[in-house]
C-alpha positions as CSV (number, residue, x, y, z in Angstrom):
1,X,-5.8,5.4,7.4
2,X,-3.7,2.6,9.1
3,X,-3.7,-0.4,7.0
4,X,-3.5,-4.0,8.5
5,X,-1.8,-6.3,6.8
6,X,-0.4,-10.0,7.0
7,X,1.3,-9.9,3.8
8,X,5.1,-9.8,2.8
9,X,4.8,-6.1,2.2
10,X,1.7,-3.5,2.7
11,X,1.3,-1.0,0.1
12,X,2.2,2.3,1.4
13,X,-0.9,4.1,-0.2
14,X,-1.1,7.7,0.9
15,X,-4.6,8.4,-0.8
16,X,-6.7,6.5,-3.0
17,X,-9.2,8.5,-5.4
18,X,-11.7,7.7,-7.8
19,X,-13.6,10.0,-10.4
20,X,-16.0,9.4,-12.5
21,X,-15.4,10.8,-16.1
22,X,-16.4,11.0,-19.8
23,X,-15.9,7.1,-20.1
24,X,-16.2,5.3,-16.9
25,X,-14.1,5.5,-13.6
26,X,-10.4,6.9,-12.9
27,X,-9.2,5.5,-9.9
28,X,-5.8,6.9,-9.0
29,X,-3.2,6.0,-6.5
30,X,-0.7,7.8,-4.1
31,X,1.8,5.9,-2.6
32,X,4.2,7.5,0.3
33,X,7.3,6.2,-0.8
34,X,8.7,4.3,-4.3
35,X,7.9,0.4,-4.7
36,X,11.1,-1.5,-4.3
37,X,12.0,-3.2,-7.7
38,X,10.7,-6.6,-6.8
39,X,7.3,-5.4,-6.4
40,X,4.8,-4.6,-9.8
41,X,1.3,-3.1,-8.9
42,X,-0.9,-5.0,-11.7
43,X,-4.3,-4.3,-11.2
44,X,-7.1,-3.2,-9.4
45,X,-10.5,-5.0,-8.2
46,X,-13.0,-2.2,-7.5
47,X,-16.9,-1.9,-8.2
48,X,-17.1,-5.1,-9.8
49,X,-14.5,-4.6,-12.2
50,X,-10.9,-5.6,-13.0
51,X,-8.3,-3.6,-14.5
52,X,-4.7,-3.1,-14.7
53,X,-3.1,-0.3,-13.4
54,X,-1.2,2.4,-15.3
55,X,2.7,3.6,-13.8
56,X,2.4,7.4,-14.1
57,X,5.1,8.1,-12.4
58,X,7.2,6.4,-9.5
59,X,4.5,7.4,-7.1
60,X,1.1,7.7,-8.9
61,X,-0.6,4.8,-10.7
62,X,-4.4,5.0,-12.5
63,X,-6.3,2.5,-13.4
64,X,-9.1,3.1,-16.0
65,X,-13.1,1.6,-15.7
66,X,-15.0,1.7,-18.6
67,X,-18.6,1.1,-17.4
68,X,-21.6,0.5,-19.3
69,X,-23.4,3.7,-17.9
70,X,-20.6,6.0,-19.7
71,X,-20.9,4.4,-23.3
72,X,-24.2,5.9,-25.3
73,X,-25.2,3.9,-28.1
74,X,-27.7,4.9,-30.8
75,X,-31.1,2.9,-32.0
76,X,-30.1,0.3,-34.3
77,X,-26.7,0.2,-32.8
78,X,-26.0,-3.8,-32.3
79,X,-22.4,-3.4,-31.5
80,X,-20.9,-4.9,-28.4
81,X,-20.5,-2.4,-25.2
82,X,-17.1,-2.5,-24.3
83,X,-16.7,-2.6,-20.6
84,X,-13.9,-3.6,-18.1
85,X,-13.4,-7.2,-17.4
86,X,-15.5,-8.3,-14.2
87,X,-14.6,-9.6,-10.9
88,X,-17.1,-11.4,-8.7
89,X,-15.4,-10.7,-5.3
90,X,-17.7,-8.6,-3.5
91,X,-16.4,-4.7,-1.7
92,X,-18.4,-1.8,-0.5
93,X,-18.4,0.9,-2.8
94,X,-15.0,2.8,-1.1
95,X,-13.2,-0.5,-1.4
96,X,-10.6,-1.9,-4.0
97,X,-8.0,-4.7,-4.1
98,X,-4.7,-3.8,-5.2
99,X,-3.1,-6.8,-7.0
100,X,0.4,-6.8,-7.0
101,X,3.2,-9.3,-7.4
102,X,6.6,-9.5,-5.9
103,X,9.2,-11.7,-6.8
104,X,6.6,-13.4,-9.2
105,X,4.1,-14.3,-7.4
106,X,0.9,-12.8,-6.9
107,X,-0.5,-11.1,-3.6
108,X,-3.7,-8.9,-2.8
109,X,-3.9,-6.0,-0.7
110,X,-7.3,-4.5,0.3
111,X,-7.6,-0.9,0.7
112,X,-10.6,1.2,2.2
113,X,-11.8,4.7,2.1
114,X,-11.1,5.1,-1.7
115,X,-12.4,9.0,-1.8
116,X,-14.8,9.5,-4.7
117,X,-14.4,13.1,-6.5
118,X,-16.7,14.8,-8.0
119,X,-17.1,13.9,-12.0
120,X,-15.2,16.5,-14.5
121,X,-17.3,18.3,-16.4
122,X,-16.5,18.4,-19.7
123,X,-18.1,21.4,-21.2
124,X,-17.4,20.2,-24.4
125,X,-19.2,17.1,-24.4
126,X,-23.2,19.2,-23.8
127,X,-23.5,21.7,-26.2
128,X,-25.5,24.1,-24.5
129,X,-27.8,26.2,-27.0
């Protein structure tokens, strides 16, 4: 997984998942080593959708999808879906765009062969009689 890059600094992702889940799409980040302190990771770009990542710890973001697909709604429910905001820049299914900024200003980095897991399975969530 060597990444080309032109940019001031080239994320150093080890491994890039995603997961489907109880309400849309975990996608989850490695990185090798610690971003320097000028450098935020703000969001991701990935299936259509925009959303901003979540600092787990120093080397592990997430970033959450909510997707239409995950959100039941009942007959005579007119309440709005909630869904991630949208991007219109087109990727193949095991691509994403990190969106990062250092020093303030705003740089993307595209990243290939995101790894899709299998969903969880929430036994909970099917009663099974």
């Amino acid at each position: 997984g060597v990444q080309t890059c032109a940019l001031p600094i080239c994320f150093p992702v080890t491994i890039a998942t995603v997961r489907g889940g109880g309400s849309g799409i975990n996608f989850s980040l490695e990185l090798k080593s610690e971003l320097p302190s000028n450098i935020q990771l703000k969001k991701l770009i990935f299936r259509g959708y925009e959303v901003p990542f979540e600092k787990q710890d120093a080397l592990h973001f997430m970033a959450i999808i909510k997707t239409e697909a995950n959100q039941q709604k009942f007959d005579g429910d007119d309440s709005q879906i909630y869904t991630s905001p949208k991007n219109a820049i087109t990727l193949a299914e095991n691509e994403a765009i990190l969106i990062f900024s250092k020093n303030g200003k705003e740089y993307q980095q595209k990243i290939t062969k995101v790894i899709e897991k299998p969903a969880l399975e929430y036994p909970s969530a099917k009663p099974k009689f």
